[in-house]
C-alpha positions in Angstrom: 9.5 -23.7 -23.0 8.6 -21.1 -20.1 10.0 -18.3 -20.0 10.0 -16.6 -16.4 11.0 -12.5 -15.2 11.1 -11.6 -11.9 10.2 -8.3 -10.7 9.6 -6.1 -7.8 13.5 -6.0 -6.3 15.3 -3.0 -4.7 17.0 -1.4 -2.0 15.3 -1.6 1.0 16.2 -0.7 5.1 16.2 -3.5 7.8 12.5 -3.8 8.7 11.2 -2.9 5.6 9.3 -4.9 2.7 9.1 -5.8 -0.8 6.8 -7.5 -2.7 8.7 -9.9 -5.6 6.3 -11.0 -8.6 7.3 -13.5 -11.4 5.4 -13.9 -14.5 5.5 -16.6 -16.4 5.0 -16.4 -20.9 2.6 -19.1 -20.2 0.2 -21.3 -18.1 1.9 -22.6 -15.2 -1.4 -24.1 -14.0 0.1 -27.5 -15.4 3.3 -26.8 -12.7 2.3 -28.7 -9.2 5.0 -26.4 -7.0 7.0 -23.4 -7.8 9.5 -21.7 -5.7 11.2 -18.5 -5.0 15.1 -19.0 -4.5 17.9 -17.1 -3.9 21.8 -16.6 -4.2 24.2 -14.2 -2.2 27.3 -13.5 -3.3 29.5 -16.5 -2.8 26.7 -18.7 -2.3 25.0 -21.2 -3.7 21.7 -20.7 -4.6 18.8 -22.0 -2.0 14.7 -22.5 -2.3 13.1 -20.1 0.2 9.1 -20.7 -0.3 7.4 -22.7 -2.3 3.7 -23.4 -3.4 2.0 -26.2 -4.9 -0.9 -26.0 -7.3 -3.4 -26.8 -3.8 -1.8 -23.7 -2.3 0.2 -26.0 0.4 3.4 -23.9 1.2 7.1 -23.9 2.8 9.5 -22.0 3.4 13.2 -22.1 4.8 13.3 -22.1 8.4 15.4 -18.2 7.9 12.5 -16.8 6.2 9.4 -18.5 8.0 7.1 -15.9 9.7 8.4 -13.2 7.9 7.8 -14.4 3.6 4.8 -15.7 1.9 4.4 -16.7 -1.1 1.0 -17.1 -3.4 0.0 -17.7 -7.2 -1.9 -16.6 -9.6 -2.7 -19.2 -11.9 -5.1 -17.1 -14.5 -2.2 -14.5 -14.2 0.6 -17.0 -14.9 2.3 -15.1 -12.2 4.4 -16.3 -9.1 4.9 -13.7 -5.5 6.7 -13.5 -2.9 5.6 -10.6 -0.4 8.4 -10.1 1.7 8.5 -8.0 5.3 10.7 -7.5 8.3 13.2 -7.8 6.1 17.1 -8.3 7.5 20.7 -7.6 5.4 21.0 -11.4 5.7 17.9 -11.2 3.0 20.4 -9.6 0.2 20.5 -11.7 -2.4 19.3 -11.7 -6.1 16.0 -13.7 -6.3 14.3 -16.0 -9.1 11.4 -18.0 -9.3 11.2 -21.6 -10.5 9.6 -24.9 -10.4 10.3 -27.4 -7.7 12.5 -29.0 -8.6 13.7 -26.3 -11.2 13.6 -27.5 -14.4 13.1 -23.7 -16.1 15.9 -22.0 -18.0 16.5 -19.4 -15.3 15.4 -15.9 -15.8 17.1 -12.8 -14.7 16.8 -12.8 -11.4 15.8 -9.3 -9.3 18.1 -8.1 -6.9 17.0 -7.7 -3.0 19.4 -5.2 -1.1 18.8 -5.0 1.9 20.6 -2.4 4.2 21.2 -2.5 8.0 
């Protein structure tokens, strides 16, 4: 089984950026679409990019523009560059397949202050 850590979280002002990376213990060349996701306090946790193996992405209509996901495939690693960033963004974010099937990792938390 995968195992997945996400890196690259931290506390951040309105406007600023981050740059989230997930690496995966092995290939993920075999997965057609990962995602980054996120939950807020109180929430429930919600897909905001995602990437097939082609390099077709989405993302959620709240981060589109701003977030942009890519791959790495000979790195086994996952990113999500994020700019502009707004306190609504403050969540704790992990990476996945789509659908997630992965025991989630850790998560890295995204604080974002206004």
């Amino acid at each position: 089984q995968v195992q997945l850590v996400e890196s690259g979280g931290g506390l951040v002002q309105a406007g600023g950026s981050l740059r989230l990376s997930c690496a995966a213990s092995r290939s993920i060349f075999g997965i057609n679409t990962m995602g980054w996701y996120r939950q807020a306090p109180g929430n429930q946790r919600e897909l905001v990019a995602q990437i097939t193996s082609g390099g077709r992405t989405n993302y959620a209509d709240s981060v589109k523009g701003r977030f942009t996901i890519s791959r790495d495939n000979a790195k086994n690693t996952v990113y999500l560059q994020m700019n502009s960033l707004k306190p609504e963004d403050t969540a704790v974010y992990y990476c996945n397949a789509r659908p997630p099937y992965i025991d989630w990792g850790q998560g890295t938390q995204v604080t974002v202050s206004s």
